[in-house]
C-alpha positions in Angstrom: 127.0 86.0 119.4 124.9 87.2 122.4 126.9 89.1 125.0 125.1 90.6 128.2 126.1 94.6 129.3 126.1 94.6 132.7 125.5 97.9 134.5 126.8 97.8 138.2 125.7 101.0 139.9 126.1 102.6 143.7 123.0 103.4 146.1 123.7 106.9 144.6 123.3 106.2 141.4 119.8 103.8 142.1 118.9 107.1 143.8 120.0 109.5 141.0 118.4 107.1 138.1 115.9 110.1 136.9 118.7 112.6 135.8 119.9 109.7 134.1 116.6 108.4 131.9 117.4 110.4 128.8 121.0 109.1 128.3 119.6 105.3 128.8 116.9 106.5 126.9 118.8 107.4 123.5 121.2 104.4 124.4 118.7 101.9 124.2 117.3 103.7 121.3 120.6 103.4 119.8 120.7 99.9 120.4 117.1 99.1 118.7 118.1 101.0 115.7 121.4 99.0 115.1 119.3 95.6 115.4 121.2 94.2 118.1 119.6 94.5 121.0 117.6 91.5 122.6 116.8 92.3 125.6 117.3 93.8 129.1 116.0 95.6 131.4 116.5 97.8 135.0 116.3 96.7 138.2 115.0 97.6 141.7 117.8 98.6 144.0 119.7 95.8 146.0 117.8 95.7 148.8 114.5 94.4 147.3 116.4 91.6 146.0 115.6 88.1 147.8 118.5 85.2 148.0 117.3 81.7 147.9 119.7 78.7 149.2 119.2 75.1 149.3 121.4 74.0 152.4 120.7 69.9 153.2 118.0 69.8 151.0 116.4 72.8 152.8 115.4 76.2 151.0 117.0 79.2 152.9 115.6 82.7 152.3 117.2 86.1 152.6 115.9 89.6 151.9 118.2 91.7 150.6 121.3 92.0 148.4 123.3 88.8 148.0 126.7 90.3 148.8 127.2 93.8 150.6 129.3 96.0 148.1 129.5 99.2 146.7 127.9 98.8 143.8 125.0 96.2 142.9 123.6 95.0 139.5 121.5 97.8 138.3 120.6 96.6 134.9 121.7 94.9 131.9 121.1 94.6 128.1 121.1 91.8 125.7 123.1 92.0 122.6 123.5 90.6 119.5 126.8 91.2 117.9 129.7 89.3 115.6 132.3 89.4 118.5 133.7 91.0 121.8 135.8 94.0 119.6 131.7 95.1 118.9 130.4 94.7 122.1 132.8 96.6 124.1 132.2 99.3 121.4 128.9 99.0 122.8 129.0 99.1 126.4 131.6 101.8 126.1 128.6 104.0 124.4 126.3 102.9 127.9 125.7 106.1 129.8 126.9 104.4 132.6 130.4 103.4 131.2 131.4 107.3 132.4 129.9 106.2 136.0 129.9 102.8 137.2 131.0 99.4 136.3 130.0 97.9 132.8 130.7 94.5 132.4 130.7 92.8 129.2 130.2 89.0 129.4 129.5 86.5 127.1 126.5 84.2 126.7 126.1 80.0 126.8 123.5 78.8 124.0 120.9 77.2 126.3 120.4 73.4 125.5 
């Protein structure tokens, strides 16, 4: 089953990312050498983000985060695994489990 490790992190830690490279480094290393990663990947900080709404068939752009909050989606990986007991055994390994939020959540099949 495919489960997504979200990585919630603070403006500080989107500032700090560099003294943090190695750790997500090795983790991701980790994860390639188990076979069970299938994707991911790091995000720009909050405020580059862009909202799109469609209000009365109209499309309603905003620049910036979607909700203002302490921490923002930072990143995430992709894993393939047998069942939630592996993936929290997982995103408890994330460098930023000791941190920020890591939120384990499980994937829909696309049809």
């Amino acid at each position: 089953m495919k489960y997504a490790i979200l990585v919630y992190e603070t403006e500080q830690d989107f500032a700090n990312r560099d003294s943090h490279k190695a750790a997500y480094n090795a983790y991701s290393q980790a994860l390639a050498e188990a076979n069970v990663i299938a994707g991911g990947a790091e995000l720009h900080p909050a405020h580059t983000g862009t909202t799109v709404r469609l209000k009365d068939g109209q499309q309603k752009v905003q620049d910036g985060p979607y909700a203002d909050t302490k921490e923002q989606l930072g990143g995430f990986f992709i894993i393939d695994v047998p069942n939630l007991d592996v993936a929290l055994d997982w995103a408890a390994r994330c460098p930023g489990a000791s941190s920020c939020g890591v939120e384990v959540r499980p994937l829909l099949p696309m049809n």
